[in-house]
LOZARO-964626 format. One record per residue: residue in one letter; x, y, z of N, C-alpha, C, O in turn. Coordinates in steps of 0.001 Angstrom, whole numbers, plus 500000, padded with zeros to 6 digits. Layout:
AXYZXYZXYZXYZ ...
//
This chain:
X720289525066046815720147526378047449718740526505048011717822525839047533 X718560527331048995717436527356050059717231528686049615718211529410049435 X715816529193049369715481530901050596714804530664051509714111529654051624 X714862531204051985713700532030053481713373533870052884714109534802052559 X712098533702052973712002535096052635711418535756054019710735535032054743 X711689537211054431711268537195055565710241538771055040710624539462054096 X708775539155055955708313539887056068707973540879056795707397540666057863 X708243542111056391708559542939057502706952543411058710705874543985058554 X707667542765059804706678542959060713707727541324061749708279541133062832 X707568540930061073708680539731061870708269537991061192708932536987061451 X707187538027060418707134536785059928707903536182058765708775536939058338 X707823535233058260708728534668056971708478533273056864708234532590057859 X708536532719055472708088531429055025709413530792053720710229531602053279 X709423530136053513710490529349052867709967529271051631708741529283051524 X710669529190050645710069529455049388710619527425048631711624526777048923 X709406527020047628709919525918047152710712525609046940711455526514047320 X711435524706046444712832523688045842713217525139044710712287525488043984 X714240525739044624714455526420043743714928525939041909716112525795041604 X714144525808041203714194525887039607715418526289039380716283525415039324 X715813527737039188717008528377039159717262529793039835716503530712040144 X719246529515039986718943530712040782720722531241040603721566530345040630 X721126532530040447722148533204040207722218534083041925721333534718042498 X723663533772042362724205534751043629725368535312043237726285534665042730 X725390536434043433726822537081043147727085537863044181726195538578044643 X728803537845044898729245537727046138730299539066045757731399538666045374 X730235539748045774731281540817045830732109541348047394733248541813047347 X731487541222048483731767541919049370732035543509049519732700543813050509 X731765544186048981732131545196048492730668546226047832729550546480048280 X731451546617046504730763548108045488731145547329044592732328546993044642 X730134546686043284728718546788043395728649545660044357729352544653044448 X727569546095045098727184545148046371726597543641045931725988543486044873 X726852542564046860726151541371046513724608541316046074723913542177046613 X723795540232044963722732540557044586722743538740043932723623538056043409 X721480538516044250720554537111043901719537537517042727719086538651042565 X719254536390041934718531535929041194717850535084041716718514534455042540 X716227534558041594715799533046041516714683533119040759714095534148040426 X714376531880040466713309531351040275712437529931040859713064528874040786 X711110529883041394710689528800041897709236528830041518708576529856041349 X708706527301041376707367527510041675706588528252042651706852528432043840 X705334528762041805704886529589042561703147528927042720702417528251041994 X703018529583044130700908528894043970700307529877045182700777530186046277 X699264530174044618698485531407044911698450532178046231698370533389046435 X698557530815047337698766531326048936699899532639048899699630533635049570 X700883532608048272702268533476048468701421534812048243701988535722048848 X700175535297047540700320536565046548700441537230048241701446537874048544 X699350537001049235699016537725049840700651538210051188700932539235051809 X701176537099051098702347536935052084703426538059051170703775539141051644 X703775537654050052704493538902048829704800540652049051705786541375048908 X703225540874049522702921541944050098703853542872050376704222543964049944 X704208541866051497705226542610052760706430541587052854706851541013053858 X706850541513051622708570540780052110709569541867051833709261542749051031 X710697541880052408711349543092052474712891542452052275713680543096051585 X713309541213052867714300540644053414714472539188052570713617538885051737 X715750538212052862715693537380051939717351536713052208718347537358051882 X717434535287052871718214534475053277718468533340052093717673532470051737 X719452533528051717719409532185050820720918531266051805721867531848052331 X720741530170051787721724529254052289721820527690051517720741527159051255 X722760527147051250723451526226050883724322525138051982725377525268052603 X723448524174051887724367523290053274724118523287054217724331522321054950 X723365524748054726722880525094056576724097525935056313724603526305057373 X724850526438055036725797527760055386725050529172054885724687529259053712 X724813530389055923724317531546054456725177531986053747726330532326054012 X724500531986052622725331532447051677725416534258051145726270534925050561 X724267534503051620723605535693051125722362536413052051721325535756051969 X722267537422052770721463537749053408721476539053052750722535539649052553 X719878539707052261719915540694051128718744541177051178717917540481051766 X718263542544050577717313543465050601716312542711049090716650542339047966 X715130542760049757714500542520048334714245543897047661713752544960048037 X714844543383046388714053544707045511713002544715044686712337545727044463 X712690543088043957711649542900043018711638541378043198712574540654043534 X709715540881042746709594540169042529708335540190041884707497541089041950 X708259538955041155707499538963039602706852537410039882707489536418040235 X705445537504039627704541536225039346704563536088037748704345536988036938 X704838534913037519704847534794036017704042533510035477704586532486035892 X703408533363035030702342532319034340703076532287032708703346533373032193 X703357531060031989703409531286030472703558529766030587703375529196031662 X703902529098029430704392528065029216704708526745029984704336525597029743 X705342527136030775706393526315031633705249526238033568705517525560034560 X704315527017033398703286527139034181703465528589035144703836529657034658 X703142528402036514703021529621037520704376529409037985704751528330038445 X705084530395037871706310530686038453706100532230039228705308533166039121 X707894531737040476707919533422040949709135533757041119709822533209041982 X709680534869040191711332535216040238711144536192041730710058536539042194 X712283536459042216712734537077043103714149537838042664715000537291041962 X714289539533043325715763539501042892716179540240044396715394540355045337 X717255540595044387717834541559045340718758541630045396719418540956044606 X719400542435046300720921542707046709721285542615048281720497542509049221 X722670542682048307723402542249050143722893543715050844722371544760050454 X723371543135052119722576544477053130723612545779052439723187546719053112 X724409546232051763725061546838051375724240547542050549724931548347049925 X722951547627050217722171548426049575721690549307050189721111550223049605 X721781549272051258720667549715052366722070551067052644721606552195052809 X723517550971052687724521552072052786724260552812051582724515554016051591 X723807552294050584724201553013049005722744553559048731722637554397047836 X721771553220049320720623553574048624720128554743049467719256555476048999 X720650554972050731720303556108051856721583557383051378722797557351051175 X720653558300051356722012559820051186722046560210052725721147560182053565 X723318560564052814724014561240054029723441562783054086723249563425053053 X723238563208055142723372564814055240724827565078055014725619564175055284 X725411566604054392726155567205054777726770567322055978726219567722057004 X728235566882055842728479567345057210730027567425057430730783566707056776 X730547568446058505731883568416058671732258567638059984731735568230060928 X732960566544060404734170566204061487734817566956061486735351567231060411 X735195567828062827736460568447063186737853567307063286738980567471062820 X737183565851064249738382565419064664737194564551064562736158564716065205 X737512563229063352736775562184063071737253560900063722738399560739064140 X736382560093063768736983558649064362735940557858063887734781558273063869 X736296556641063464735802555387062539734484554791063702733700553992063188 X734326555016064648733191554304065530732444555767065289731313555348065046 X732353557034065209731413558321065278730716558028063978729488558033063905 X731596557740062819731085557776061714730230556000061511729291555772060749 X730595555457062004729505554228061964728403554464063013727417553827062644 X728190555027064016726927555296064195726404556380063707725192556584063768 X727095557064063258726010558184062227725571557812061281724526558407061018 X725996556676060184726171556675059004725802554907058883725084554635057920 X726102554065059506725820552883059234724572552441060302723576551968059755 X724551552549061656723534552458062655722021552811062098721037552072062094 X722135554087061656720917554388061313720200553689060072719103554042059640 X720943552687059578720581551968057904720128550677058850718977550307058614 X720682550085059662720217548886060685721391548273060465721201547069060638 X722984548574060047723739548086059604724904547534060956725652548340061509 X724865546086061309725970546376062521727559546249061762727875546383060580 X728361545944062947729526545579061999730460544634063602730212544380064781 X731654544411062524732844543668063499733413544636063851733560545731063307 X734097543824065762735103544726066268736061545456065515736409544930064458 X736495546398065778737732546976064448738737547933065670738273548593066600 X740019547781065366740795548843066262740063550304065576739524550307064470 X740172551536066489739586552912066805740551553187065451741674552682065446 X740043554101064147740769554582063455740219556265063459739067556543063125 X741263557358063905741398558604064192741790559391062400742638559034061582 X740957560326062336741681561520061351742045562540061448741441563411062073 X743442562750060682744355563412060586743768565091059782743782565402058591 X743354565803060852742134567001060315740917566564060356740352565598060868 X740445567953059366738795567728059293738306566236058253739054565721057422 X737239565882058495736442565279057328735188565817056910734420566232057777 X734872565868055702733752566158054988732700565578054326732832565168053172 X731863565516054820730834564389053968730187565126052885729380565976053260 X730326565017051858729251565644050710728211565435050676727745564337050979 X726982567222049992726027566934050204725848565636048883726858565433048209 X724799564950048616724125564023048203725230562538047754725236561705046848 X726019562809048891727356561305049288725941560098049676725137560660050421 X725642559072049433725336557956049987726524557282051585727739557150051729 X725430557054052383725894556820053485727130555741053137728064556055053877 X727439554802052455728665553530052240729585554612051653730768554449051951 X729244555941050698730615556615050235731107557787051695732185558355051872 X730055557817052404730429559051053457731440557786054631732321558345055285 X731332556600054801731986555964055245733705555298054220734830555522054668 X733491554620053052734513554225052338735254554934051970736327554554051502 X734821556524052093736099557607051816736711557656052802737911557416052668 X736235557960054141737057557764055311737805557062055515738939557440055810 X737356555283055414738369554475055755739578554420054449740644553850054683 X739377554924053352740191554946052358741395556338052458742383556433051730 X741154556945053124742120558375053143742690558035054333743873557707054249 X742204558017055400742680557890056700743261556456057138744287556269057792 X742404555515056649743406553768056898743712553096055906744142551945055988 X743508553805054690744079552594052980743210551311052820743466550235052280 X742181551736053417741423550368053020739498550675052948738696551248053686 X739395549809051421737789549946051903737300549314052570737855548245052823 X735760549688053335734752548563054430734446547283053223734549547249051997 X734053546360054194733942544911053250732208544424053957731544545059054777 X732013543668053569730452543534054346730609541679054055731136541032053151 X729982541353055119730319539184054901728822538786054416727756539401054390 X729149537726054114727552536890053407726365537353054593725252537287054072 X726303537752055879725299537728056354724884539199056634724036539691057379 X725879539775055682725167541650056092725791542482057257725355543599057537 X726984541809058028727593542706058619728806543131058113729618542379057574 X728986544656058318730061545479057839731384545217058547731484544962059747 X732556545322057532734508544592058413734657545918058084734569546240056899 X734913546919059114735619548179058860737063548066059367737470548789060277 X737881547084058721739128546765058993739706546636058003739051546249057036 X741213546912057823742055546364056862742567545118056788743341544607057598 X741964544457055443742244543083054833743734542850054996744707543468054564 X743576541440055983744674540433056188744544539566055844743412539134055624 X745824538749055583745763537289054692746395536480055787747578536350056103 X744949535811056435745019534544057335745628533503056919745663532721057869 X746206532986055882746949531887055427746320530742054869746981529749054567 X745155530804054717743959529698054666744068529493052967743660530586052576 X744348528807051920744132528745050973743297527738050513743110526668051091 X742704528157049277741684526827048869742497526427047215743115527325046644 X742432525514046807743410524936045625742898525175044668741961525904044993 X742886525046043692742730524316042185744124524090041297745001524859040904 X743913522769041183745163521752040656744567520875039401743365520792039149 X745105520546039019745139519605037612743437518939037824742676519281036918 X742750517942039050742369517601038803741086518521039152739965518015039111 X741249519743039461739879520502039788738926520497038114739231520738036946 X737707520092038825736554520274037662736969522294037149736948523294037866 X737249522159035862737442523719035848736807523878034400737767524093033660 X735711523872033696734937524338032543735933525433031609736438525415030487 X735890526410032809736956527545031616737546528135032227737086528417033334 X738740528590031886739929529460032613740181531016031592740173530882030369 X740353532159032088740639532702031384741662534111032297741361534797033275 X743017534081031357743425535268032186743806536204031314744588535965030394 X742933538096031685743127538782031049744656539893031276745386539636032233 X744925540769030583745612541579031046745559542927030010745893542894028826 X745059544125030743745091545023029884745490546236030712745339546653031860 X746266546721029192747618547892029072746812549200029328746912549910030328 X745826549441028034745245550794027926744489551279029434744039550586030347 X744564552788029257743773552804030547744203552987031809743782553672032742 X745282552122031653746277551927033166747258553253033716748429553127033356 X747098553948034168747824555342034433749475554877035092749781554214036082 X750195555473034178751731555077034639752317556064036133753242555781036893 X751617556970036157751904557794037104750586558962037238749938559069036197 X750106559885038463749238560805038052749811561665038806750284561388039908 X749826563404037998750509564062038777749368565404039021748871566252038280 X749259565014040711748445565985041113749067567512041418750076567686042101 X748093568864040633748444570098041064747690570719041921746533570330042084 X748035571457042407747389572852043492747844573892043074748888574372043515 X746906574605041837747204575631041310747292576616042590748430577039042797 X746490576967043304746439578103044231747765577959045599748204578976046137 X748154576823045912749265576715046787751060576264045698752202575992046071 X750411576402044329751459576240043487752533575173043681753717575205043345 X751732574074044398752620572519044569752001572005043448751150572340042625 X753032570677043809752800569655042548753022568037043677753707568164044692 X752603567118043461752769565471043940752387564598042665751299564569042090 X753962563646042259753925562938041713753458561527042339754111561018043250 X752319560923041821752460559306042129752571558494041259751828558268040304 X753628557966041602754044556373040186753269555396040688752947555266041869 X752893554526039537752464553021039269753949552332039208754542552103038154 X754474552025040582755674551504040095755644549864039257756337549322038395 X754892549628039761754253548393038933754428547810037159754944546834036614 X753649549077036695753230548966035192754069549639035228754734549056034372 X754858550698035602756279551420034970757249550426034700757733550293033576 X757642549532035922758180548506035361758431547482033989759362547012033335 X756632547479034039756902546854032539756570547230031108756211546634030093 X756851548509031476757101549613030572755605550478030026755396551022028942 X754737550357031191753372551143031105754171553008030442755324553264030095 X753020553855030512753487554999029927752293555918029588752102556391028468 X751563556110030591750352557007030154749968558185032085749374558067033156 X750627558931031504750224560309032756748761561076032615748146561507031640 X748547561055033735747767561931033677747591562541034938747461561961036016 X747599564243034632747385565648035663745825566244035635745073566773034816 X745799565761037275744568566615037964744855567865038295745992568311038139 X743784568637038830743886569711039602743243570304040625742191570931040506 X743772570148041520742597570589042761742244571562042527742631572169041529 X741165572157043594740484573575043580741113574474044559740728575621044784 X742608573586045417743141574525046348743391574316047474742319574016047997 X744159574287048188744508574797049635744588573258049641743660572965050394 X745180572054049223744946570551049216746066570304050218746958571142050087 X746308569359051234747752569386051848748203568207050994747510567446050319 X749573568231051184750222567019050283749470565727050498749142565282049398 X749024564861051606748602563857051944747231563383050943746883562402050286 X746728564720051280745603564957050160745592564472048854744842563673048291 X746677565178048431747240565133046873747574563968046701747105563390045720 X748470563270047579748926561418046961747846560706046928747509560007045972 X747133560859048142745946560030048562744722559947046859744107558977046417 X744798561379046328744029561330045247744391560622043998743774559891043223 X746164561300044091746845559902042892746547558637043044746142557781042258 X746825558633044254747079557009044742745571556275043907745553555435043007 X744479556916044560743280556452044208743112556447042627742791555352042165 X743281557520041693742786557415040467743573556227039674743084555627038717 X744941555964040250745874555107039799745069553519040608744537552833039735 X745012553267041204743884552604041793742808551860041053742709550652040835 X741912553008040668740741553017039858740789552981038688739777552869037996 X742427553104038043742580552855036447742660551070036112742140550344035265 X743438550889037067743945549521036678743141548243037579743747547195037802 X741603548477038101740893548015038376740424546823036973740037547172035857 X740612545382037472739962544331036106740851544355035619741017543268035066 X742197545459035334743318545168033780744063543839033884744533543316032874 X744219543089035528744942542156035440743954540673036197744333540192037264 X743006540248035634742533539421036017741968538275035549741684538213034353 X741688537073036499741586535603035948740220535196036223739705535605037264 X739471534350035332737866534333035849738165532720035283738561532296034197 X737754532012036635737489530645035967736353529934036355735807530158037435 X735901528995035470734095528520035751734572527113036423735455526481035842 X734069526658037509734162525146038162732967524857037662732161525719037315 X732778523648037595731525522365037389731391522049039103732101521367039842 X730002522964039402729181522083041396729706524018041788730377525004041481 X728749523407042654728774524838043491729751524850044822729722524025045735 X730676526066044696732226525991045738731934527650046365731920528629045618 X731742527718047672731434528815048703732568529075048956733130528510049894 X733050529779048366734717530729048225734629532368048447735183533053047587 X734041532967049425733690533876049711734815535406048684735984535195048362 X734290536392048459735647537350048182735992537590049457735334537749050485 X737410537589049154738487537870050120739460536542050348740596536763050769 X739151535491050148739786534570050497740654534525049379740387535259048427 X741687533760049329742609533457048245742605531668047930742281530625048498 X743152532106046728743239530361046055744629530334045512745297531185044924 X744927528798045975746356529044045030746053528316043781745195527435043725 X746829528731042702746896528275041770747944527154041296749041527558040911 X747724525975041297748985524933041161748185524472039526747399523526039569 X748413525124038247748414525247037177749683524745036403749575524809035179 X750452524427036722751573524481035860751778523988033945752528524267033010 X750811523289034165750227522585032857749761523849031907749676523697030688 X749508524926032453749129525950031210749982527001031741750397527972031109 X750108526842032429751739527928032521751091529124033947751572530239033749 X750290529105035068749886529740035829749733529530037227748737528978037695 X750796529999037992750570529625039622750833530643040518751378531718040266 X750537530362041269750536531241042305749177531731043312748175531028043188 X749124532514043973747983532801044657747203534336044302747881535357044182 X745825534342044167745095534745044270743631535171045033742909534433045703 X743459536451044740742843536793045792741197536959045021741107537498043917 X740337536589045533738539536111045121737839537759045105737375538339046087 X737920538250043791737260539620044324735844539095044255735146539704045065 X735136538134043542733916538410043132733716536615042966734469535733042554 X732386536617043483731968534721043736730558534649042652729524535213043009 X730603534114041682729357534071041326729045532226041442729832531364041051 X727330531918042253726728530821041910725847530727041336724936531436041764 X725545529993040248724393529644039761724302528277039606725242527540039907 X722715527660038933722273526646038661720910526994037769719855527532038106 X721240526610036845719711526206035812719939525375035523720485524508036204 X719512525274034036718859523632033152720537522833032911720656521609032958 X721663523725032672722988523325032356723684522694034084724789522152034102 X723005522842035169723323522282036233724044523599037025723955524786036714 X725009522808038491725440523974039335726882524505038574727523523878037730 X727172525778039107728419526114038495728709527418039344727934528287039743 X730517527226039539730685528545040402732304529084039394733296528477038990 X731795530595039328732562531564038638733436532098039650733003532388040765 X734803532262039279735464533061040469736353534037039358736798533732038252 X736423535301040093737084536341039402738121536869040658737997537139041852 X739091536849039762740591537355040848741310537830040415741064538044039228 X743043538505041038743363539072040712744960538378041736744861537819042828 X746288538633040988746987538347041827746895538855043577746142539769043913 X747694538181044488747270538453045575748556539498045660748489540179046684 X749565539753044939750514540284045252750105541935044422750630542997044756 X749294541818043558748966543179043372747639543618043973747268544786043862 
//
C-alpha cells in the first residue's frame, strides 16, 4: 500500500514504505476511514502542518481517497514513527450541518448542489429523481442526511460514494460481475451469523390526529416464524406513503447485521462494497451470492489480510 498525502494549498509528498496500515471500505454510513503507520524523519514536521487530504493506492489502483483527521509523531522503542488516520470524502457530507429548509417541488440535482457542491463533493450521472410534495430538511440534519433521506423516501435507495470520493446518487444494480471463493480460496476464517432478537416482524404505523393506521410486514422473518411488532406514532397529518416509507425503514434498520457472513482471506483482495461474491462453499454447507457491504485491508507484523462482511444478495 502507497499514500500520497496532499497539502492544502496544492502541494503533496509521498509518505515511506508503510510499516502498517488498516482501510475500511464501507461506501456508505459509517463512511470509509484508514489507519497507518510509517517511518517518520524530521523534514515532514514542517510539511504536517498543512495536510488536509490523503490517497492511499495499491497496484496504481486507489483504494481510498479521504479527509485527514489526525496525525501523531511518535518516538518510543521501535524508534520515530508517524501514524496517520482519516476517513472517505463522505466526512466532509456528515461533518457539515445543513440549514433548515423546505422544497416545494424537490429534485435530486437541486438538492446536490445545495447540499453536496458546497462540501466540494462531485458525483455520477444519475437519471433526474422528482418529489412527490414538499421536502424538509431539518434544522441541525448534516448535509449526507439532508440528501440520504431524500433519495430514501422518494427513490428506495441510499447515495453510495466510490474509493475515490465521488458520490452514486443512483439505485444499486447488479452488473453480473462476480468474484469467487471456492474450496481453494486462502480463507483464515469464515463466519456466518444470524440473529432473531431485535428483528421487527411487522411495524404498525399510527396517525393519531388523521386516525389511520399502515401495517408493514417483514415478509421475510414472518416466514420463518419471526414475531415481534412494534407501533409508532406520528405527530400528524402523515400521508399513507409517509407512514410505509417509515415502517419500511425502521423494519430496515432492525434487521441491519442480523443476517451476515464475515470472512478473513490470507493477501490483500480490492473487492469494493457493492460488488457481490459467489459463494461455491459446499463443503461447509454455504452457497450462493453475496453482496460486500464492508471491505476491510490491513497488514502488520501477522502480514496482508482482507476481511469481507456481507449479507445475502437476495435480502
Amino acid at each position: 500500500m502507497e499514500c500520497v498525502l496532499e497539502q492544502y494549498g496544492g502541494a503533496a509528498f509521498a509518505l515511506p514504505p508503510l510499516l502498517e496500515w488498516s482501510v475500511a471500505l464501507t461506501g456508505g454510513v459509517p463512511c470509509d476511514s484508514f489507519q497507518l503507520r510509517c517511518p517518520y524523519v524530521p523534514a515532514m514536521a514542517e510539511q504536517l502542518e498543512t495536510v488536509w487530504r490523503a490517497t492511499l493506492r495499491q497496484s496504481g489502483q486507489t483504494v481510498l481517497r479521504a479527509v485527514v483527521d489526525e496525525h501523531e509523531i511518535v518516538q518510543d522503542g521501535r524508534g520515530q514513527s508517524l501514524c496517520v488516520s482519516g476517513r472517505g470524502l463522505a466526512a466532509l457530507l456528515l461533518d457539515n450541518e445543513a440549514e433548515a429548509v423546505e422544497y416545494s417541488c424537490p429534485v435530486l440535482s437541486e438538492l446536490l448542489r445545495s447540499h453536496a457542491a458546497p462540501c466540494g463533493i462531485s458525483w455520477t450521472p444519475f437519471p433526474e429523481l422528482r418529489g412527490a410534495g414538499s421536502y424538509a430538511v431539518a434544522s441541525g440534519s448534516s448535509q449526507w442526511k439532508a440528501l440520504s433521506n431524500f433519495t430514501r423516501y422518494f427513490g428506495g435507495f441510499e447515495p453510495r460514494m466510490t474509493a475515490e470520493g465521488v458520490l452514486v446518487p443512483t439505485l444499486w444494480k447488479d452488473d453480473g460481475t462476480r468474484h469467487l471463493i471456492r474450496r481453494g480460496t486462502p480463507i483464515l476464517e469464515l463466519r456466518w451469523k444470524e440473529r432473531r432478537y431485535g428483528v421487527y416482524s411487522e411495524v404498525l404505523v399510527v396517525d393519531k390526529v388523521r386516525r389511520t393506521k399502515e401495517r408493514v410486514v417483514n415478509a421475510a422473518f414472518a416466514a420463518r416464524g419471526g414475531s415481534c411488532r412494534k407501533v409508532l406514532y406520528t405527530p400528524g397529518r402523515s400521508t399513507g406513503n409517509a407512514m410505509r416509507y417509515t415502517g419500511a425503514y425502521q423494519i430496515a434498520r432492525s434487521q441491519q447485521g442480523a443476517r451476515e457472513m464475515t470472512v478473513v482471506l490470507s493477501g490483500a483482495f480490492f473487492i469494493e462494497p457493492g460488488s457481490v461474491v459467489r459463494m461455491e462453499r459446499a463443503d461447509i454447507g454455504i452457497t450462493g451470492d453475496f453482496y460486500v457491504e464492508e471491505l476491510v485491508l490491513a497488514c502488520d507484523g501477522q502480514g496482508e489480510r482482507t476481511t469481507l462482511t456481507m449479507r445475502r444478495l437476495t435480502e
